[in-house]
N, C-alpha and C positions, 0 to 999 in steps of 0.2 A: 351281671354278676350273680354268684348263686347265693341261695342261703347257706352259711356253713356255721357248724355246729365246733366247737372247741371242747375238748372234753380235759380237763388234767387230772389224772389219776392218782392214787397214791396216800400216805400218809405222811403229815409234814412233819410228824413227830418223829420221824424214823430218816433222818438227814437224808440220806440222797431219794430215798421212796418218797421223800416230797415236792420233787422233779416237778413233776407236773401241776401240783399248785403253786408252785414259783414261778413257773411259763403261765399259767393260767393269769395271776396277780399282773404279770408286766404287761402282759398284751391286752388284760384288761384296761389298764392304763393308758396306754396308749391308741387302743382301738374308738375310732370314729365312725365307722360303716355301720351303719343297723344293721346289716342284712347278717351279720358275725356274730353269733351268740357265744359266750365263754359263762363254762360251767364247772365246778369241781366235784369231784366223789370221792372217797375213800377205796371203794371195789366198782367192779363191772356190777351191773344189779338189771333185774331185769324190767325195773318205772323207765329205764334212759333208752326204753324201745321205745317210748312214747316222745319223747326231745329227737332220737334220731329221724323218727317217721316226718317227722316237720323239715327237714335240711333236706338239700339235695346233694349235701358234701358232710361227712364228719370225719374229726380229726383229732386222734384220740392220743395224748402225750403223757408217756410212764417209763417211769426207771423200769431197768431190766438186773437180772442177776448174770445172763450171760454175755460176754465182749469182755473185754479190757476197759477200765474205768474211761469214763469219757466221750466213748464209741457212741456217734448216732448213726441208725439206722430208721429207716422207713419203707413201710410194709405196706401192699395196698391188700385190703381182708374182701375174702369173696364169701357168700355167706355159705353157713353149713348145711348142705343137701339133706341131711340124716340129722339133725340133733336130738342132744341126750334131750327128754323131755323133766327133767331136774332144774329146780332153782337152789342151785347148790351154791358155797362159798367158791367155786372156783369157774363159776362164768366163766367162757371164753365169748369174745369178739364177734367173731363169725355163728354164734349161735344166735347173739345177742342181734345182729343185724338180720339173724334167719325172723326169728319172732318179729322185729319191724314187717318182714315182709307180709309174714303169716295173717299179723294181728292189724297193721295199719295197711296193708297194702304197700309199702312204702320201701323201696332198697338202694337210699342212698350209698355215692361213691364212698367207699369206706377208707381210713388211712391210718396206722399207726405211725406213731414215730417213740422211736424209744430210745434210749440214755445208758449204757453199762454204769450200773452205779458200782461204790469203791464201799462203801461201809452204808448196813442198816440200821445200826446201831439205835440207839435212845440220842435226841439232837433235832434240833430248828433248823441246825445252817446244812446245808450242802457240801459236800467236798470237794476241795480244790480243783479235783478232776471233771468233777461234773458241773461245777460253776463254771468253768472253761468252755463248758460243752454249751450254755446254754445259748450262746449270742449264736451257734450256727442254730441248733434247735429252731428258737425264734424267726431267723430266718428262713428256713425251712419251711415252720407254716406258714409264715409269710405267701412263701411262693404258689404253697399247695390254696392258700386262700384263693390268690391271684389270678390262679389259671383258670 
Protein backbone atom coordinates (compact mmCIF):
# COMPACT_ATOMS: atom_id res chain seq x y z
CA UNK A 1 0.00 0.00 0.00
CA UNK A 2 1.33 3.54 -0.49
CA UNK A 3 1.79 6.35 1.88
CA UNK A 4 -1.07 8.87 1.05
CA UNK A 5 -1.35 12.07 2.23
CA UNK A 6 -5.18 13.60 2.90
CA UNK A 7 -5.37 17.09 2.59
CA UNK A 8 -8.90 19.05 3.49
CA UNK A 9 -9.05 22.30 2.35
CA UNK A 10 -11.05 25.28 3.03
CA UNK A 11 -12.64 27.23 5.80
CA UNK A 12 -15.02 25.66 8.21
CA UNK A 13 -16.32 28.95 8.95
CA UNK A 14 -17.58 29.58 5.55
CA UNK A 15 -20.41 26.43 5.32
CA UNK A 16 -19.81 24.62 2.52
CA UNK A 17 -15.86 25.97 2.08
CA UNK A 18 -15.49 23.72 5.04
CA UNK A 19 -16.03 20.62 2.79
CA UNK A 20 -12.90 19.40 3.27
CA UNK A 21 -12.33 19.69 6.95
CA UNK A 22 -15.58 17.70 7.48
CA UNK A 23 -14.14 14.83 5.00
CA UNK A 24 -10.84 15.53 6.82
CA UNK A 25 -12.67 15.05 10.60
CA UNK A 26 -14.64 11.69 9.53
CA UNK A 27 -11.94 9.88 7.91
CA UNK A 28 -9.95 10.80 10.61
CA UNK A 29 -12.04 9.00 12.62
CA UNK A 30 -12.49 6.39 11.20
CA UNK A 31 -9.07 5.74 9.70
CA UNK A 32 -6.66 2.76 10.95
CA UNK A 33 -3.90 2.48 8.32
CA UNK A 34 -0.79 4.44 9.42
CA UNK A 35 0.44 4.54 6.11
CA UNK A 36 -2.75 7.53 5.59
CA UNK A 37 -1.96 10.77 6.92
CA UNK A 38 -5.07 13.38 7.15
CA UNK A 39 -4.17 16.93 7.53
CA UNK A 40 -6.26 20.34 7.29
CA UNK A 41 -5.29 23.99 5.80
CA UNK A 42 -7.16 26.72 5.34
CA UNK A 43 -5.23 27.67 1.71
CA UNK A 44 -2.79 25.70 -0.77
CA UNK A 45 0.59 27.20 0.91
CA UNK A 46 3.67 26.46 -0.05
CA UNK A 47 5.23 24.28 3.79
CA UNK A 48 2.61 21.29 2.36
CA UNK A 49 5.47 20.84 -0.47
CA UNK A 50 7.27 19.48 2.32
CA UNK A 51 4.06 16.78 3.70
CA UNK A 52 3.47 15.93 -0.12
CA UNK A 53 7.30 15.07 -0.76
CA UNK A 54 6.79 12.35 2.04
CA UNK A 55 3.61 10.46 0.13
CA UNK A 56 3.72 8.68 -2.75
CA UNK A 57 -0.28 9.59 -3.22
CA UNK A 58 -1.92 13.01 -2.17
CA UNK A 59 -5.25 13.72 -2.18
CA UNK A 60 -6.52 17.03 -1.83
CA UNK A 61 -10.56 17.60 -0.87
CA UNK A 62 -12.20 21.24 -1.38
CA UNK A 63 -15.29 22.97 -2.20
CA UNK A 64 -15.55 24.37 -5.54
CA UNK A 65 -17.58 27.62 -6.75
CA UNK A 66 -18.22 26.03 -10.13
CA UNK A 67 -20.93 22.69 -10.92
CA UNK A 68 -24.28 22.70 -9.52
CA UNK A 69 -24.32 22.36 -5.67
CA UNK A 70 -23.35 18.84 -4.81
CA UNK A 71 -21.42 17.82 -7.91
CA UNK A 72 -18.23 15.72 -7.08
CA UNK A 73 -15.69 15.62 -9.29
CA UNK A 74 -12.05 14.40 -9.29
CA UNK A 75 -8.97 15.61 -10.98
CA UNK A 76 -5.75 13.91 -11.25
CA UNK A 77 -2.95 17.36 -11.24
CA UNK A 78 0.18 16.99 -13.21
CA UNK A 79 2.69 19.25 -12.02
CA UNK A 80 3.29 22.85 -13.70
CA UNK A 81 6.17 22.69 -16.37
CA UNK A 82 6.69 26.65 -16.05
CA UNK A 83 5.50 27.92 -12.61
CA UNK A 84 4.74 31.44 -11.58
CA UNK A 85 7.79 31.71 -9.04
CA UNK A 86 5.30 33.75 -6.47
CA UNK A 87 4.12 32.74 -3.09
CA UNK A 88 1.04 34.30 -3.55
CA UNK A 89 -2.60 33.88 -2.00
CA UNK A 90 -3.74 31.96 -4.86
CA UNK A 91 -1.34 28.84 -5.05
CA UNK A 92 -2.50 26.53 -7.46
CA UNK A 93 -2.05 22.63 -7.19
CA UNK A 94 0.13 21.78 -9.84
CA UNK A 95 2.74 24.52 -8.80
CA UNK A 96 2.58 23.37 -5.44
CA UNK A 97 3.42 19.62 -6.47
CA UNK A 98 6.00 21.48 -9.20
CA UNK A 99 8.13 22.81 -5.90
CA UNK A 100 7.78 19.03 -4.27
CA UNK A 101 9.67 18.11 -7.31
CA UNK A 102 11.99 21.00 -7.39
CA UNK A 103 12.84 21.18 -3.78
CA UNK A 104 12.36 17.49 -2.43
CA UNK A 105 12.81 15.68 -5.37
CA UNK A 106 9.61 14.09 -4.87
CA UNK A 107 6.22 14.04 -7.46
CA UNK A 108 3.76 12.20 -5.87
CA UNK A 109 0.42 10.80 -7.82
CA UNK A 110 -1.52 13.87 -7.33
CA UNK A 111 -5.61 14.00 -7.04
CA UNK A 112 -8.13 16.51 -6.37
CA UNK A 113 -11.56 15.98 -5.55
CA UNK A 114 -13.80 18.73 -5.23
CA UNK A 115 -17.62 19.39 -4.00
CA UNK A 116 -19.93 22.31 -6.02
CA UNK A 117 -20.73 24.14 -2.95
CA UNK A 118 -24.35 25.95 -2.66
CA UNK A 119 -23.49 28.97 -0.32
CA UNK A 120 -20.25 30.64 1.37
CA UNK A 121 -21.71 32.40 3.53
CA UNK A 122 -20.74 32.94 7.38
CA UNK A 123 -21.74 29.17 9.12
CA UNK A 124 -20.27 25.82 10.67
CA UNK A 125 -22.69 23.39 9.01
CA UNK A 126 -22.68 22.49 5.48
CA UNK A 127 -25.60 22.62 2.93
CA UNK A 128 -27.96 20.24 2.38
CA UNK A 129 -26.46 19.78 -0.99
CA UNK A 130 -23.17 19.27 -0.15
CA UNK A 131 -23.81 17.06 3.11
CA UNK A 132 -25.34 14.77 0.43
CA UNK A 133 -22.28 14.86 -1.40
CA UNK A 134 -20.16 13.83 1.19
CA UNK A 135 -20.76 9.87 1.72
CA UNK A 136 -19.89 9.68 -2.20
CA UNK A 137 -16.75 12.17 -1.47
CA UNK A 138 -15.61 9.76 1.44
CA UNK A 139 -16.01 7.03 -0.77
CA UNK A 140 -14.16 8.29 -3.36
CA UNK A 141 -11.04 8.61 -1.52
CA UNK A 142 -11.65 5.70 0.00
CA UNK A 143 -11.07 4.12 -3.51
CA UNK A 144 -8.25 6.53 -4.65
CA UNK A 145 -6.52 5.36 -0.93
CA UNK A 146 -7.13 1.71 -2.05
CA UNK A 147 -5.71 1.53 -5.28
Amino acid sequence: MRRTLVVGCGNPLRQDDGLGWTAAAQLSDENTNPLVKIITCEQLNPELATEMSEADRVIIVDASTIGHAGQVKVEKVMPNNSPTRTMSHELQLATLLTYAGELYHSSPETFIITVSGESFGYGDQLTPAVSGALKKTLQTIQTLVNE
